[in-house]
C-alpha positions in Angstrom: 83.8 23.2 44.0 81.0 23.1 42.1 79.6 19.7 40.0 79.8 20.8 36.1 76.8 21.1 34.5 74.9 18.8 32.2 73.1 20.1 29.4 70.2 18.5 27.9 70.8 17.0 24.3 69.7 19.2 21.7 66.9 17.6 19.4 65.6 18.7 16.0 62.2 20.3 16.2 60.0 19.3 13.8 58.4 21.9 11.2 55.2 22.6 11.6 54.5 23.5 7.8 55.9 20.0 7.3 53.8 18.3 9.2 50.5 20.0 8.2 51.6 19.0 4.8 52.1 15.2 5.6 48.8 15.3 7.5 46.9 16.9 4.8 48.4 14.5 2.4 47.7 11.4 4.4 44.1 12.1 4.5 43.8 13.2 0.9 44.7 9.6 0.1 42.7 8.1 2.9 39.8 9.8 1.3 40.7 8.9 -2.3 41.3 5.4 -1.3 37.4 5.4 0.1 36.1 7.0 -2.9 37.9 4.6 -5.2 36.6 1.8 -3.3 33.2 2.6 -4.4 31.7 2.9 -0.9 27.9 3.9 -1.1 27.5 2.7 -5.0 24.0 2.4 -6.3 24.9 0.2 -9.1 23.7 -2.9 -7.1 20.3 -4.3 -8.9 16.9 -3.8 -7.7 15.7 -5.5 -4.6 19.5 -6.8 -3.4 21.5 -5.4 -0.7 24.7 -4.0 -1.7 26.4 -5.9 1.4 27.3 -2.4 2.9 24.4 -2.8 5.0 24.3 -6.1 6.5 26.6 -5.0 10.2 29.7 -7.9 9.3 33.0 -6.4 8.9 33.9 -4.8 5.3 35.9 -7.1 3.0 37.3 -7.1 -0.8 36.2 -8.9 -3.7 38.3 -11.9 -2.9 37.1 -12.4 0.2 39.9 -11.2 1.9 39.2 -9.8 5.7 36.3 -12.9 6.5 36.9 -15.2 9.0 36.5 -18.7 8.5 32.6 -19.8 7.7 31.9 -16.5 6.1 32.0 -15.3 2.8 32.3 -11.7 1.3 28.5 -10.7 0.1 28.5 -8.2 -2.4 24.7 -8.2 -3.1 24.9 -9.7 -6.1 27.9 -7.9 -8.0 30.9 -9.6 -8.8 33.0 -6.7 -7.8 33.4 -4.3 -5.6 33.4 -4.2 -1.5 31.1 -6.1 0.8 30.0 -7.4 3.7 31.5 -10.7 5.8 28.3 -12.6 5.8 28.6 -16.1 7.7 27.9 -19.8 5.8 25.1 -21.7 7.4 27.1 -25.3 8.4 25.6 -27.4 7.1 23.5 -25.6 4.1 20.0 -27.0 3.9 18.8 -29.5 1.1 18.6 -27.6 -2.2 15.5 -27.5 -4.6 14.8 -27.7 -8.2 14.7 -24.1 -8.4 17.6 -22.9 -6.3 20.3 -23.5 -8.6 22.0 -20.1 -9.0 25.5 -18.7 -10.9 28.6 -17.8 -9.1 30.9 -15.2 -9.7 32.8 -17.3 -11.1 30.9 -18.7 -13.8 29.8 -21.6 -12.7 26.3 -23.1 -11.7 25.6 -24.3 -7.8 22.7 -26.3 -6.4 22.0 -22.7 -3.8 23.4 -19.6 -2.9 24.3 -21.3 0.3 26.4 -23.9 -1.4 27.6 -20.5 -3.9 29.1 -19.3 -0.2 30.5 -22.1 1.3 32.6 -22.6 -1.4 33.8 -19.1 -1.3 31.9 -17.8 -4.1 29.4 -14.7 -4.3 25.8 -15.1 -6.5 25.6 -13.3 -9.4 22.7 -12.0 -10.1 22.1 -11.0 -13.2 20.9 -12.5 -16.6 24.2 -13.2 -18.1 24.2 -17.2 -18.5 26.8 -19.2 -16.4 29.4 -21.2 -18.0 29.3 -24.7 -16.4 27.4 -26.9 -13.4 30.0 -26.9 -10.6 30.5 -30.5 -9.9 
């Protein structure tokens, strides 16, 4: 007598055309997204680094993807990707002249005070609002 034979499940096979299609659509929107994102943009003023440049992991305008002790450095634009620089701990004694504006409006004694409070310099000529406290 013979043992009855077992016969392997049958499985769906998956459509080539289909998955070609999914592919090609993944990285058409991988490739948007990039482009969107505004990764090599010249727009950056004279003289400052666009924070593409600087080696720290990429980050968003809010900061989001830095560690704790860095900030996102966008080279002096308030929007737009950047770089995860880290905060010197503790920042060193401010001058008379190294008040600078925030992204945020307001005034701060440095740029290293600017960043260990979260916030990117500004630069550009637009006047800020009010000294941070």
């Amino acid at each position: 007598m013979q043992a009855p034979r077992m016969q392997a499940p049958r499985t769906r096979r998956l459509r080539t055309p289909r998955l070609r299609t999914g592919l090609r659509l993944v990285a058409a929107l991988a490739l948007t997204l990039c482009l969107g994102a505004g990764c090599g943009d010249d727009d950056a003023p004279a003289g400052t680094d666009a924070g593409m440049d600087a080696g720290g992991p990429a980050c968003t305008p809010s900061g989001f993807w830095c560690d704790p002790g860095e900030s996102c450095d966008r080279g002096g634009r308030c929007d737009g990707p950047g770089t995860c620089v880290p905060v010197p701990d503790p920042c060193p004694t401010p001058g008379p002249d190294d008040q600078v504006c925030g992204c945020d409006g307001a005034f701060y004694p440095s740029e290293c005070t600017a960043r260990a409070a979260g916030v990117d310099v500004y630069f550009d000529d637009e006047p800020c609002t009010t000294p941070a406290e």
